[in-house]
VOGU-3710 file (C-alpha; in Angstrom, 3 decimals, decimal comma):
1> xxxxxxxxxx> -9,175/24,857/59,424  -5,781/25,005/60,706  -4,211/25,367/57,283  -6,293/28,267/56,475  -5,240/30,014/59,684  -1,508/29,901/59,029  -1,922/30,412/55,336  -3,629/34,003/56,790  -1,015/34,477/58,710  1,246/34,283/56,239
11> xxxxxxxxxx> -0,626/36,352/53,749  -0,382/38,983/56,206  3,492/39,022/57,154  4,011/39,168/53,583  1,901/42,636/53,225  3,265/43,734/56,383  7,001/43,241/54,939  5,867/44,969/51,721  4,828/47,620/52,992  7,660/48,040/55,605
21> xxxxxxxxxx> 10,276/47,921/52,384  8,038/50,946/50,568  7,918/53,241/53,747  11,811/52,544/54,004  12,210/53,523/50,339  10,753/56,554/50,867  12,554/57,811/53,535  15,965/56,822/51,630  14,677/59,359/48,888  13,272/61,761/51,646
31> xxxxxxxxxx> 16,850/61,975/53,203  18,506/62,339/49,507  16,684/65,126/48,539  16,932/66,797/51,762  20,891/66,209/51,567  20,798/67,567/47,562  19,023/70,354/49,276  21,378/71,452/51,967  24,452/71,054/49,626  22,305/73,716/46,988
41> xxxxxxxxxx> 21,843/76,092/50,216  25,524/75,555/51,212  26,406/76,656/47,973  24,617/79,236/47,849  25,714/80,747/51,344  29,161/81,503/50,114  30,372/84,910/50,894  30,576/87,052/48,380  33,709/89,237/48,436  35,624/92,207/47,165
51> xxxxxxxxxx> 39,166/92,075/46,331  42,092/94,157/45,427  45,538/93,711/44,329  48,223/94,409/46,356  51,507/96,405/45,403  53,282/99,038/47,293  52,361/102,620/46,676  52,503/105,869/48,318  51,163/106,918/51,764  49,758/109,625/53,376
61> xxxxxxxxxx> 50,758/109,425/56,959  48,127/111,883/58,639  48,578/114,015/61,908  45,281/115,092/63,375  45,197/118,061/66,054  42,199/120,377/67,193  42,572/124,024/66,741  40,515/127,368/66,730  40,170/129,883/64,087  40,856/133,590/64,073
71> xxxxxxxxxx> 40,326/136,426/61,748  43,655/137,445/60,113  42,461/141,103/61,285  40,689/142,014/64,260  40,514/145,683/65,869  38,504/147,845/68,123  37,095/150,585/66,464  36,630/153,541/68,603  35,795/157,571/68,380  38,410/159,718/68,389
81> xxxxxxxxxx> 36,247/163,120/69,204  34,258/163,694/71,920  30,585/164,276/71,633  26,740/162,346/71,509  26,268/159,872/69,287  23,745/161,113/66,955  23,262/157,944/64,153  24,641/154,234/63,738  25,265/153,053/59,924  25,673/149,570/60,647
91> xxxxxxxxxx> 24,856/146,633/62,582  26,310/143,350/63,546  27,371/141,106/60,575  27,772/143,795/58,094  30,104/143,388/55,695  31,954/147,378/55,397  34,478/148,799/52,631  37,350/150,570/53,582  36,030/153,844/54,609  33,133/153,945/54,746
101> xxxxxxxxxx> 30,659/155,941/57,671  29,861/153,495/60,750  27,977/156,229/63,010  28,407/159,753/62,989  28,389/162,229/66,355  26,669/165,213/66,647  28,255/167,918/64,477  26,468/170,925/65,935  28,511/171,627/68,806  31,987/170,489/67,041
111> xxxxxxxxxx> 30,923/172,643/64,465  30,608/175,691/66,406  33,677/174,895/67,800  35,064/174,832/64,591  34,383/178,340/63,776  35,630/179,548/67,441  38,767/178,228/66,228  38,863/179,769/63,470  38,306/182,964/64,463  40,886/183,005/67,140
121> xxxxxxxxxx> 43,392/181,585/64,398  42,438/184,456/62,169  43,048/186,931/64,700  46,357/185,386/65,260  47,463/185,563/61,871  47,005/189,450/62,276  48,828/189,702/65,607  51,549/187,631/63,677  51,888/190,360/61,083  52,370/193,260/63,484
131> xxxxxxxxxx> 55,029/191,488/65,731  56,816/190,493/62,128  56,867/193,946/61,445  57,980/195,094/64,375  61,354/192,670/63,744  61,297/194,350/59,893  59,609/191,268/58,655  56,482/190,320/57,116  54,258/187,677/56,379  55,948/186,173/53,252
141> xxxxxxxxxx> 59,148/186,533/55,211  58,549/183,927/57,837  60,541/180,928/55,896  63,673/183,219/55,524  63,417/184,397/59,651  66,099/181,825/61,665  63,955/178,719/63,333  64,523/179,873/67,132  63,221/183,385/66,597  60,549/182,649/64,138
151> xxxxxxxxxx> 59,452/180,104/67,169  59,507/182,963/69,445  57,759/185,165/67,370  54,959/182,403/66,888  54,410/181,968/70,954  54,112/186,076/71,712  52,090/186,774/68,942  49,129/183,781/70,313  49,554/182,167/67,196  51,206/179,149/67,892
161> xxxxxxxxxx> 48,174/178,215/70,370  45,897/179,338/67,635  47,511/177,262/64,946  47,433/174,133/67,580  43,456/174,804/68,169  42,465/175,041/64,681  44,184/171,736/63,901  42,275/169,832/66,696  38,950/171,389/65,764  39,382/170,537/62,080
171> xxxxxxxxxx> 40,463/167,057/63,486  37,332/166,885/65,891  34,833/167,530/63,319  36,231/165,402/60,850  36,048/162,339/63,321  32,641/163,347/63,963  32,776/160,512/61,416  33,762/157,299/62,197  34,901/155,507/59,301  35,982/151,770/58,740
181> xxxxxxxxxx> 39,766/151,680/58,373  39,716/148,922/56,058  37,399/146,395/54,796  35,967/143,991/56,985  32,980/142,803/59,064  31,271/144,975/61,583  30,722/142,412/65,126  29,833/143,378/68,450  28,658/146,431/68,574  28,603/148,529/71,909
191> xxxxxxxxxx> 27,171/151,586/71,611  23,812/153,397/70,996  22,684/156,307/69,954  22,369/159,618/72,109  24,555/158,127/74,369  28,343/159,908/74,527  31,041/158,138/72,298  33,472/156,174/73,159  34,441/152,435/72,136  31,906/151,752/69,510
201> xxxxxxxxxx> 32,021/147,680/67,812  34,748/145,445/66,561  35,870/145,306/62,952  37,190/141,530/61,486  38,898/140,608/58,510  37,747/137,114/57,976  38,751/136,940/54,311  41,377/135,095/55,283  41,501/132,750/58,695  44,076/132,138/61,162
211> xxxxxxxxxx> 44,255/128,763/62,999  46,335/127,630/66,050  47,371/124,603/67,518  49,742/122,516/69,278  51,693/119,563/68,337  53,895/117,372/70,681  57,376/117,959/70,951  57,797/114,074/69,143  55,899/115,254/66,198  58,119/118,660/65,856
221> xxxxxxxxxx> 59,963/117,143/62,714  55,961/115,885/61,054  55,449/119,727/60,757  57,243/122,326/58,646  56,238/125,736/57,062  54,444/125,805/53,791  53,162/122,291/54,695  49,442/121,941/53,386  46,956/121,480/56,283  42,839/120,424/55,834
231> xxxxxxxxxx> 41,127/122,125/58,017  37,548/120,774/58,657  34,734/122,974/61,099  33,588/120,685/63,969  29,750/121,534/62,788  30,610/120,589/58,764  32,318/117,430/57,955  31,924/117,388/54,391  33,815/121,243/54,962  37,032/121,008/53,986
241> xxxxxxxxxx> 39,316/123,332/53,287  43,137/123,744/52,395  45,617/126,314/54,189  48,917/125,835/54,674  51,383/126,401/58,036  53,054/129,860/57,891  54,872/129,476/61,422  56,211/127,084/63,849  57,608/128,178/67,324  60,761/126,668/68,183
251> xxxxxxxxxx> 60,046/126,384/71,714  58,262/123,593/73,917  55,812/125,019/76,539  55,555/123,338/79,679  53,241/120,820/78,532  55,537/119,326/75,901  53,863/120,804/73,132  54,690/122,951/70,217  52,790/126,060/68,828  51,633/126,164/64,878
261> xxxxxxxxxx> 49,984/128,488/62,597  48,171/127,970/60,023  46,613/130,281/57,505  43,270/129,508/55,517  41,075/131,039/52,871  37,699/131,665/54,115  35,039/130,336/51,623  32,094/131,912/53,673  31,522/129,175/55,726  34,390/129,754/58,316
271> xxxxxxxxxx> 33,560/132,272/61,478  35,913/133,640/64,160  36,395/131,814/67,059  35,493/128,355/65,639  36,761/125,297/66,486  37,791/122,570/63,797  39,797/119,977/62,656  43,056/119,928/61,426  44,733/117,519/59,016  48,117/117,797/58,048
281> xxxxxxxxxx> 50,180/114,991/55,840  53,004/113,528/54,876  53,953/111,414/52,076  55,869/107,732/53,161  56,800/106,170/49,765  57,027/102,351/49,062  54,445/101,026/51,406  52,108/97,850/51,549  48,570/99,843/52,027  44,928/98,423/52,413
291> xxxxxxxxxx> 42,181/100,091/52,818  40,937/100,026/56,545  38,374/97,295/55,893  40,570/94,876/54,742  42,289/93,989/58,498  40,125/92,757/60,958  40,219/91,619/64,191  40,928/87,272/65,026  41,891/86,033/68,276  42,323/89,401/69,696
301> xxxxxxxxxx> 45,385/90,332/66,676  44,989/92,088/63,125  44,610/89,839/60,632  43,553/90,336/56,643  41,848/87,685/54,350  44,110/86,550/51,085  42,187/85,642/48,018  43,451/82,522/46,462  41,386/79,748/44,551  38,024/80,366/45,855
311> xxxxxxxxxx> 39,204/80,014/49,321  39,423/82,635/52,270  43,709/82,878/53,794  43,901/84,183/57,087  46,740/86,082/57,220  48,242/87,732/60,270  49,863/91,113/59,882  50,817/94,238/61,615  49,762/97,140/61,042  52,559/99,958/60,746
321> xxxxxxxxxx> 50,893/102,792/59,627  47,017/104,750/59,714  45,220/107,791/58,322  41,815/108,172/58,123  41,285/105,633/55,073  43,983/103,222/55,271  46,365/101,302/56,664  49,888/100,159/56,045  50,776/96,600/56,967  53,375/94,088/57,001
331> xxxxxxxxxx> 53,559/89,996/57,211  53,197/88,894/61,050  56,593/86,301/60,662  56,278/85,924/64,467  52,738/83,615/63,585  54,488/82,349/60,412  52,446/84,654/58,102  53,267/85,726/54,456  52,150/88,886/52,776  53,649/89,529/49,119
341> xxxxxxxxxx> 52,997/92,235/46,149  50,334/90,696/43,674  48,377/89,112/46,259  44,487/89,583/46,023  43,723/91,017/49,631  39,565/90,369/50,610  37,923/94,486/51,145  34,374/93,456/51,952  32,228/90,703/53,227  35,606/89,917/55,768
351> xxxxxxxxxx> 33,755/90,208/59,176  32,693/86,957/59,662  34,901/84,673/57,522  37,126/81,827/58,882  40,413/80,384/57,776  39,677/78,671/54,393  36,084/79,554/54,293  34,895/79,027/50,817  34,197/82,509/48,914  33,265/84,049/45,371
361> xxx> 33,919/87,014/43,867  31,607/89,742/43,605  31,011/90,181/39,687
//
């Protein structure tokens, strides 16, 4: 009986130890696979990056400044003859030729001015004749008579007041008309009809655009006449349009800061008084340039990513030069750091890489 008991006993640590090796087995596999797993997922985590080669090149050093635009002409357009105002031809925002009616006054009265005049300068021409002939002149003679007593002749007779009165009626009822005096766009305009004329609207010439702005007397030598400038509205980025500078004053204002002018085409989208953008720049030659993405920010200093063998460089640099689009940069020696032509310089997928953090290239 007792030999049965241990033989069970037996029989039992035996299963108990076979089963122990199994579950222990299993876990060794479990723990493989889960290890083949993680190095699969590693692999596949690699960033994927953009690259380009470096060389030195040509830069555009830029020089942003705010300005405000102005129509190349701009004039008050006013009536030169008394009177009512008895129609208006245009309205604001009409685009005029050279000439052409913007109101008219009332012509009744100016014309029976007119004719008053006209008869008085009529009846002066005979007076004329009687006091030439009382000299032994006569009308076809007046160009030979000497200047100071033809002018005397002129005053007694009434007809130099005559002549004067005629002229200003004929000029009266000609103005009656108010005509653009050269092509342009009708704004702001004051008057209305029946009223009595005066100042009537404003007349622009916004074919062409003038902008001003200021520059700081350490930038005086960045600008120079004939220098192409981009001018961009504040309400339209994707607006941009080339001028070029047509004057700079050679005096500093009190502020330090220079006076430019610029002169622009206006492509329809460009209104007086706007405010935009200006861009003006100028070419540095022989210059390491990446584009902006390529230099981030590590330990609170610019650094860029280097290409080489799979693997991620950090690389501190400086960075000497912006514009809108790129930068130029140089080597950091002061952290040890190297920065040559032909190096492969990381574009994209930079932000979160570390120093020899495994990459591939995007195909």
């Amino acid at each position: 009986m007792k030999y049965n008991f241990i033989a069970a006993i037996a029989i039992a640590a035996s299963v108990l130890s076979l089963q122990s090796c199994k579950n222990s087995g299993s876990k060794e596999r479990d723990t493989e696979k889960e290890s083949e797993l993680a190095k699969q997922e590693y692999a596949i985590a690699k960033n994927q990056v953009e690259v380009m080669t470096l060389e030195r090149k040509m830069f555009n050093k830029q020089l942003v400044c705010n300005g405000r635009l102005e129509a190349v002409r701009r004039s008050g357009v006013s009536f030169q003859a008394q009177g009512i105002l008895a129609s208006i031809k245009v309205k604001d925002g009409d685009v005029v030729k050279k000439g052409q009616i913007l109101a008219e006054l009332d012509k009744e009265q100016l014309q029976s001015s007119m004719e008053q005049a006209q008869l008085a300068y009529d009846k002066a021409v005979l007076n004329l004749a009687d006091r030439l002939l009382e000299y032994g002149y006569t009308l076809s003679d007046t160009a030979s008579i000497p200047a100071e007593k033809r002018r005397i002749i002129y005053i007694n007779s009434g007809y130099a007041d005559a002549l004067i009165s005629y002229r200003n009626a004929q000029r009266n009822l000609q103005n009656a008309e108010l005509r653009a005096p050269y092509s342009g766009k009708v704004v702001s305009v004051k008057a209305k009809e029946y009223e009595s004329a005066g100042a009537f609207c404003t007349l622009i010439d916004d074919s062409y655009m003038t902008v001003r702005f200021n520059v700081l007397e350490t930038e005086y030598d960045f600008v120079h006449v004939g220098q192409v400038v981009r001018v961009t509205p504040f309400n339209d980025n994707k607006c941009v349009i080339d001028g070029s500078v047509v004057s700079v004053n050679p005096s500093v204002d009190d502020h330090g800061q220079i006076a430019v002018t610029a002169r622009v085409q206006n492509n329809g989208n460009l209104l007086d008084g706007m405010n935009v953008r200006i861009l003006l720049e100028n070419s540095v030659p022989d210059q390491l340039v990446v584009p902006k993405s390529a230099v981030v920010i590590r330990d609170n200093m610019e650094v860029l990513f280097r290409y080489i063998d799979g693997i991620a460089r950090w690389t501190y640099v400086k960075v000497l030069l912006s514009n809108t689009m790129e930068h130029v940069v140089e080597a950091n020696k002061e952290r040890g750091a190297e920065l040559n032509v032909g190096d492969l310089v990381i574009t994209s997928g930079n932000l979160n890489l570390g120093d020899d953090a495994p990459v591939e290239l995007v195909k």
